[in-house]
MDAnalysis code that builds the backbone (N, CA, C; Angstrom):
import MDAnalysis as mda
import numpy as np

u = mda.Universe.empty(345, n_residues=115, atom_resindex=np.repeat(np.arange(115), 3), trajectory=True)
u.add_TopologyAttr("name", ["N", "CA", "C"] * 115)
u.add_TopologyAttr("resid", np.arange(1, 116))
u.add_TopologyAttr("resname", ["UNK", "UNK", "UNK", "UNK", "UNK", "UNK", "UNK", "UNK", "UNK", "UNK", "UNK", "UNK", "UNK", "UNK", "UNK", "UNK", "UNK", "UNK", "UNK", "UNK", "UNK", "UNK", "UNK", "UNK", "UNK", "UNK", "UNK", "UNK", "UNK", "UNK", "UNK", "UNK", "UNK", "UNK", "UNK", "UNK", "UNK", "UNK", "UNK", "UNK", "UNK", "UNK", "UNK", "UNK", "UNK", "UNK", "UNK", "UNK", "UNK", "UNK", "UNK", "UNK", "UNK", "UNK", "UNK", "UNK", "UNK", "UNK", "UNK", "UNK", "UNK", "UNK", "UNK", "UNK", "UNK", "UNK", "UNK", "UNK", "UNK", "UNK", "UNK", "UNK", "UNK", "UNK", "UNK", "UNK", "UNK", "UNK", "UNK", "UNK", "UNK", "UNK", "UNK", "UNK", "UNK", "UNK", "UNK", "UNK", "UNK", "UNK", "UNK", "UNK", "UNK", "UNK", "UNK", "UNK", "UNK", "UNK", "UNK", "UNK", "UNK", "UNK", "UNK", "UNK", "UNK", "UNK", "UNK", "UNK", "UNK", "UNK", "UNK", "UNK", "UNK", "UNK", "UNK"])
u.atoms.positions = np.array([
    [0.843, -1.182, 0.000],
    [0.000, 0.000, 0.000],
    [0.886, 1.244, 0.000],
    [0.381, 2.334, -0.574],
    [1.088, 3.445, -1.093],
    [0.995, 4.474, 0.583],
    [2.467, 5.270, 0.733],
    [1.974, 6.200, 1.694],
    [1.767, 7.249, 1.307],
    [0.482, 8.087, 1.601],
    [0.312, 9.589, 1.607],
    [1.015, 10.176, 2.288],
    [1.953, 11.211, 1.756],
    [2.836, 12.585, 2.522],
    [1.556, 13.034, 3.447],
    [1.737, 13.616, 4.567],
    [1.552, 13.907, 5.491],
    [0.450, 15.363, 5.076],
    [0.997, 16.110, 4.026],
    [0.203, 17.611, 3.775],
    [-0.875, 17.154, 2.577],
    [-0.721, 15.825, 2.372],
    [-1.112, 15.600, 0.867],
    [-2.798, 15.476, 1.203],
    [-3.439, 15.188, 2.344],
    [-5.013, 15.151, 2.763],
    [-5.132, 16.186, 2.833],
    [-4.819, 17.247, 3.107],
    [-5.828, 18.279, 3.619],
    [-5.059, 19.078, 2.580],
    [-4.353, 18.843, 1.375],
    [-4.241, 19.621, 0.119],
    [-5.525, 19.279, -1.271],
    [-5.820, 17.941, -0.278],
    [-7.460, 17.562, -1.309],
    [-8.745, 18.048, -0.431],
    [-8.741, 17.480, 0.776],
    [-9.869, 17.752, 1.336],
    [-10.149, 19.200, 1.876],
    [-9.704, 19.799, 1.938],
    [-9.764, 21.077, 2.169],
    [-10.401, 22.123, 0.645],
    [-10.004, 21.779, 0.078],
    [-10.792, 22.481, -1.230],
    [-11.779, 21.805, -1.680],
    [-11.707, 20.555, -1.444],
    [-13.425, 19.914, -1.742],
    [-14.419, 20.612, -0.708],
    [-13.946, 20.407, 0.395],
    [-14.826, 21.230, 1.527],
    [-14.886, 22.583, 1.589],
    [-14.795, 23.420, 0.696],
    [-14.636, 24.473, 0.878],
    [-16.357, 25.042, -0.025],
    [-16.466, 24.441, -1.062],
    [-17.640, 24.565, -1.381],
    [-18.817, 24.486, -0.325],
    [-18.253, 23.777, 0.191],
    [-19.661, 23.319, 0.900],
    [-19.895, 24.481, 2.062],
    [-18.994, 24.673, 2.537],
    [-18.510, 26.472, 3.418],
    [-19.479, 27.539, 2.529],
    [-19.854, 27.400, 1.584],
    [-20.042, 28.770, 0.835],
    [-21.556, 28.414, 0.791],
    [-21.839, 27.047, 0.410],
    [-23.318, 26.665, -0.055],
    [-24.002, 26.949, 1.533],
    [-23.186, 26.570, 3.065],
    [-24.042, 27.018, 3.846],
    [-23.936, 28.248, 4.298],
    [-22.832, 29.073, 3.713],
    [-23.103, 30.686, 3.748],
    [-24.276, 31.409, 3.453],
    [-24.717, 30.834, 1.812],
    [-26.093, 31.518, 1.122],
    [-27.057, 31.052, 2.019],
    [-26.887, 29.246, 2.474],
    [-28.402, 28.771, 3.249],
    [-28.989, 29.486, 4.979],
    [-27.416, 30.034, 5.035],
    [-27.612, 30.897, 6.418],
    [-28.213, 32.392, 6.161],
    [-27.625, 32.840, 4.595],
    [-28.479, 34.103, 4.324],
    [-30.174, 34.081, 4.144],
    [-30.289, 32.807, 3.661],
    [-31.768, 32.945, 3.528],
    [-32.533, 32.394, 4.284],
    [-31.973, 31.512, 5.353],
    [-32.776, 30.861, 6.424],
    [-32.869, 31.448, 7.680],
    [-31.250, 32.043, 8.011],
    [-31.043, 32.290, 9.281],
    [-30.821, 33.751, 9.139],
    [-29.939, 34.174, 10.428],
    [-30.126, 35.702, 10.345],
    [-28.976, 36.421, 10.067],
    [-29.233, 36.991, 8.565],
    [-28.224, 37.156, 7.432],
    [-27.328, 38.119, 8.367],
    [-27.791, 39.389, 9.468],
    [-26.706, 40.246, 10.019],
    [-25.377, 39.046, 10.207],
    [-26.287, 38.217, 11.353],
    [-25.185, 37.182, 11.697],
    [-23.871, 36.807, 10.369],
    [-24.110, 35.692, 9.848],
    [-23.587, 35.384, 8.446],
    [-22.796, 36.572, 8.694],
    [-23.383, 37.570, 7.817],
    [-22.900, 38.469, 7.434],
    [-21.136, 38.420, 8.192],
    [-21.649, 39.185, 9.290],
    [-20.504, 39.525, 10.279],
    [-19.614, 38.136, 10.464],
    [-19.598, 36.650, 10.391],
    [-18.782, 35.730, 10.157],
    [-17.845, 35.979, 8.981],
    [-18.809, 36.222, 8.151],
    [-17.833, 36.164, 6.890],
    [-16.921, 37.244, 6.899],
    [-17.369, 38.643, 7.601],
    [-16.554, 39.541, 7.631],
    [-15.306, 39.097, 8.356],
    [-15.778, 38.508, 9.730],
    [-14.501, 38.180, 10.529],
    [-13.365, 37.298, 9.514],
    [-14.171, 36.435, 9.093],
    [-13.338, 35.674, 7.869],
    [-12.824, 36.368, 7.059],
    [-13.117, 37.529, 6.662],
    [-12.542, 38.456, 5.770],
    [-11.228, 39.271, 6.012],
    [-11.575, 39.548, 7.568],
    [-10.426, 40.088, 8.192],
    [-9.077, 39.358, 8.304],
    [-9.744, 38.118, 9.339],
    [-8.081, 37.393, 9.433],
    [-7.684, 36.707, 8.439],
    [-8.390, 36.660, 6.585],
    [-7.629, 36.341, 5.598],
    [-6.650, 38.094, 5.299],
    [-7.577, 38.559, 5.248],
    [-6.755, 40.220, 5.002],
    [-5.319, 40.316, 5.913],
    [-5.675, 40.148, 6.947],
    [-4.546, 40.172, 7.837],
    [-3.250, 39.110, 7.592],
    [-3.649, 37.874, 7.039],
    [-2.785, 37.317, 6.784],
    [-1.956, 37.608, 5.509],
    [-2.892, 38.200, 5.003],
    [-2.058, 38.570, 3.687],
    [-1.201, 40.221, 3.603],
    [-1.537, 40.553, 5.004],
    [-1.019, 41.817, 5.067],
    [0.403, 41.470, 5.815],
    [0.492, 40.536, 6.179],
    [1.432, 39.840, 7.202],
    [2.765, 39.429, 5.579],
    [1.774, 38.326, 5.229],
    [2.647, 38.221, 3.982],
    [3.506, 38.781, 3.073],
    [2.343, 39.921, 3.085],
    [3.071, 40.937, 2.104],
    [4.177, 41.941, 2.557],
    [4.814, 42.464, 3.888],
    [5.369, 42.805, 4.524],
    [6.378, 41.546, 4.719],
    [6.632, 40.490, 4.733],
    [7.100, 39.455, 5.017],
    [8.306, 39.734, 3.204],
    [7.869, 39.244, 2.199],
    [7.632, 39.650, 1.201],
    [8.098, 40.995, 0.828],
    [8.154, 42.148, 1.227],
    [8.237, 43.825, 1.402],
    [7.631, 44.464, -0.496],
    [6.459, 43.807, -0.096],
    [5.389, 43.744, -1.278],
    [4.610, 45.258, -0.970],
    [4.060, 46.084, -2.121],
    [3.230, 46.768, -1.900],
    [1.916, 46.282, -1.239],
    [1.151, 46.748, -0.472],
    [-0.114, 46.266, -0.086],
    [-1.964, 46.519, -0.749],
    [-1.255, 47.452, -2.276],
    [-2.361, 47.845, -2.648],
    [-2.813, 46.414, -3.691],
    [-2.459, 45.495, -4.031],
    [-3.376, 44.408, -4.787],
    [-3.977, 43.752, -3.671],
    [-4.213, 43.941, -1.929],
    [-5.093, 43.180, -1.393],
    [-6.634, 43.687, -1.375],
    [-6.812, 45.008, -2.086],
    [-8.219, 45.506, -2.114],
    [-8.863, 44.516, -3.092],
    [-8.045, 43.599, -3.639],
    [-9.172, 42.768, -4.476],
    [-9.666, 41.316, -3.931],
    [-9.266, 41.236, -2.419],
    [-9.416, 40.191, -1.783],
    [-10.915, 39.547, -1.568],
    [-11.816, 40.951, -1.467],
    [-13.267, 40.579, -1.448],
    [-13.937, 39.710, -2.759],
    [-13.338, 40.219, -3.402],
    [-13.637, 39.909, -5.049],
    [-13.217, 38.468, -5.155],
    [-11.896, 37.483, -4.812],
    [-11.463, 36.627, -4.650],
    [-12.679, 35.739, -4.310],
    [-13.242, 36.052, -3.336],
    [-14.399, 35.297, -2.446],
    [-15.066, 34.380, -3.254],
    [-15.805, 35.628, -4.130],
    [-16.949, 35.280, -5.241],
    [-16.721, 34.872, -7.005],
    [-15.162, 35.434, -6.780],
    [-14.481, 34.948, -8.519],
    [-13.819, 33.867, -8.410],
    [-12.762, 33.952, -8.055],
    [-11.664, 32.791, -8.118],
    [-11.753, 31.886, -7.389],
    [-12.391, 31.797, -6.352],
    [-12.556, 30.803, -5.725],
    [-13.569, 29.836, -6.113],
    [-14.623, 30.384, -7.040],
    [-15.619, 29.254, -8.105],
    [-14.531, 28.808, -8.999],
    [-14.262, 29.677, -9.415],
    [-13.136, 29.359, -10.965],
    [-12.147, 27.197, -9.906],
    [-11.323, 27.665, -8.499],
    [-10.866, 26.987, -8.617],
    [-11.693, 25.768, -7.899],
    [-12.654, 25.959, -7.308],
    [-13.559, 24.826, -7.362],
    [-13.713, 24.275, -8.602],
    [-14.230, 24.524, -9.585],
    [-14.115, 23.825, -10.910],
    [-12.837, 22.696, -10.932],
    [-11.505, 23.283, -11.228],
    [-10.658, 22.711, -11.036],
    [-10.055, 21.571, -9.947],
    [-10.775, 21.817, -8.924],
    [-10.390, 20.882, -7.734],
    [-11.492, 19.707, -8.315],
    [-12.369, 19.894, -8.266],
    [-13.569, 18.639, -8.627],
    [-13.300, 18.314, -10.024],
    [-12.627, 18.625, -11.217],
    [-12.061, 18.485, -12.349],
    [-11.476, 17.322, -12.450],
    [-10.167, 17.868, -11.458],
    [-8.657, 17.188, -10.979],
    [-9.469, 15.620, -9.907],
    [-10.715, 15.811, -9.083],
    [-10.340, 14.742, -8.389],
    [-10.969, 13.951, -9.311],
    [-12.399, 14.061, -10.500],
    [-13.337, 13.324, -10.926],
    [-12.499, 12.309, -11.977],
    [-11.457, 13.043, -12.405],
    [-10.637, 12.590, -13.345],
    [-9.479, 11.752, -12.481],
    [-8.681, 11.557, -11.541],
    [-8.319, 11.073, -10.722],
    [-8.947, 9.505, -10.212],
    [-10.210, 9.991, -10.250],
    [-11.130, 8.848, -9.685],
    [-11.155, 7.792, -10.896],
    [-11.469, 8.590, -12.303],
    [-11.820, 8.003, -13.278],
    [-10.311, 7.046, -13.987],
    [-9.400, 7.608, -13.376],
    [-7.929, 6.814, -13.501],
    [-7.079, 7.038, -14.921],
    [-7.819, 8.645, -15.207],
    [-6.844, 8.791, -16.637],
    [-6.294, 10.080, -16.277],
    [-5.912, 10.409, -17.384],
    [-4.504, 11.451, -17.082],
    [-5.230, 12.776, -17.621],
    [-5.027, 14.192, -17.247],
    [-5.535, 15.024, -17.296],
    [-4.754, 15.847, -18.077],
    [-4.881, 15.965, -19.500],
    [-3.681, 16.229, -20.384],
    [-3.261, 17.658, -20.517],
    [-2.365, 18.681, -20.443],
    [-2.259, 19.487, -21.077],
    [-2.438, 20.189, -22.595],
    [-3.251, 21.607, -22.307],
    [-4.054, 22.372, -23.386],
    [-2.827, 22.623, -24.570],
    [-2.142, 22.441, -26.265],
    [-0.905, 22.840, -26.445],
    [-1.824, 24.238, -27.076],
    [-0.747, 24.800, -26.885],
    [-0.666, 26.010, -27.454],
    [-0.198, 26.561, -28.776],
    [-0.641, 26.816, -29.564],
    [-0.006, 27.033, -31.360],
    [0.985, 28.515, -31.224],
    [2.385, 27.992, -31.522],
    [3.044, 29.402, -31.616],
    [3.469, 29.092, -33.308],
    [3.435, 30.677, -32.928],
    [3.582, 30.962, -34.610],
    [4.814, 32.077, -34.927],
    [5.698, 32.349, -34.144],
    [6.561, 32.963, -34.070],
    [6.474, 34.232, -34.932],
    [5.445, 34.809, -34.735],
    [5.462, 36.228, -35.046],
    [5.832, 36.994, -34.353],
    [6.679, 37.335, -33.190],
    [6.190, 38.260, -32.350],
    [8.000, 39.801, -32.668],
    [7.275, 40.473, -32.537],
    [8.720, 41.265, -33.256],
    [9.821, 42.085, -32.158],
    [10.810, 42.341, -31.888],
    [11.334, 42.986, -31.039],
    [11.359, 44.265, -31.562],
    [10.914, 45.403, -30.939],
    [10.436, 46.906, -31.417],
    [12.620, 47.310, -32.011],
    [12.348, 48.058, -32.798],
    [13.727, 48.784, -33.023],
    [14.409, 49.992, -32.014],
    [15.802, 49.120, -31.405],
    [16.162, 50.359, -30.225],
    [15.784, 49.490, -28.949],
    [15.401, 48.710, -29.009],
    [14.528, 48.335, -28.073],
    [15.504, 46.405, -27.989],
    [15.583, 46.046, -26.303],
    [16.715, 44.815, -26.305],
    [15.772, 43.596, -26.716],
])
């Protein structure tokens, strides 16, 4: 029997479960009492902000690309759900998940004056 690395569970299960975090976010907006919700998610909002403010100082990163952190919530984080349930369905199914190729056509020009 094969061993799993130690980070390798909760690098799957953690993004499968993460959907499900969001589906009872909306069911708490419409069942329960949305102030509540609300203010969770904010707190959640904060100590991701904070961590990334930590980071970015860590890093000695500007701190103005974390204003798009809210946005993250509701964009990219569907986008990589897709991909996590993609990666495991195909996993399950026991074939290989191929890379997209890309057509180059070697047009691309170096301006004059320019390295």
């Amino acid at each position: 029997m094969r061993r799993v690395p130690p980070g390798a569970r909760q690098q799957v299960l953690l993004p499968l479960l993460a959907p499900v975090v969001d589906v009872f976010a909306v069911y708490g907006l419409v069942f329960l009492d949305p102030a509540r919700v609300l203010g969770l998610w904010a707190a959640f909002l904060a100590v991701q902000l904070a961590m990334g403010v930590y980071a970015f100082r860590l890093d000695r990163e500007r701190l103005g690309p974390l204003w798009s952190l809210p946005l993250q919530q509701f964009v990219y984080r569907q986008l990589m759900y897709l991909v996590v349930i993609q990666s495991v369905f195909t996993a399950l199914a026991g074939t290989r998940l191929r890379w997209q190729r890309m057509q180059r056509y070697g047009s691309l020009r170096v301006p004059a004056g320019g390295r």
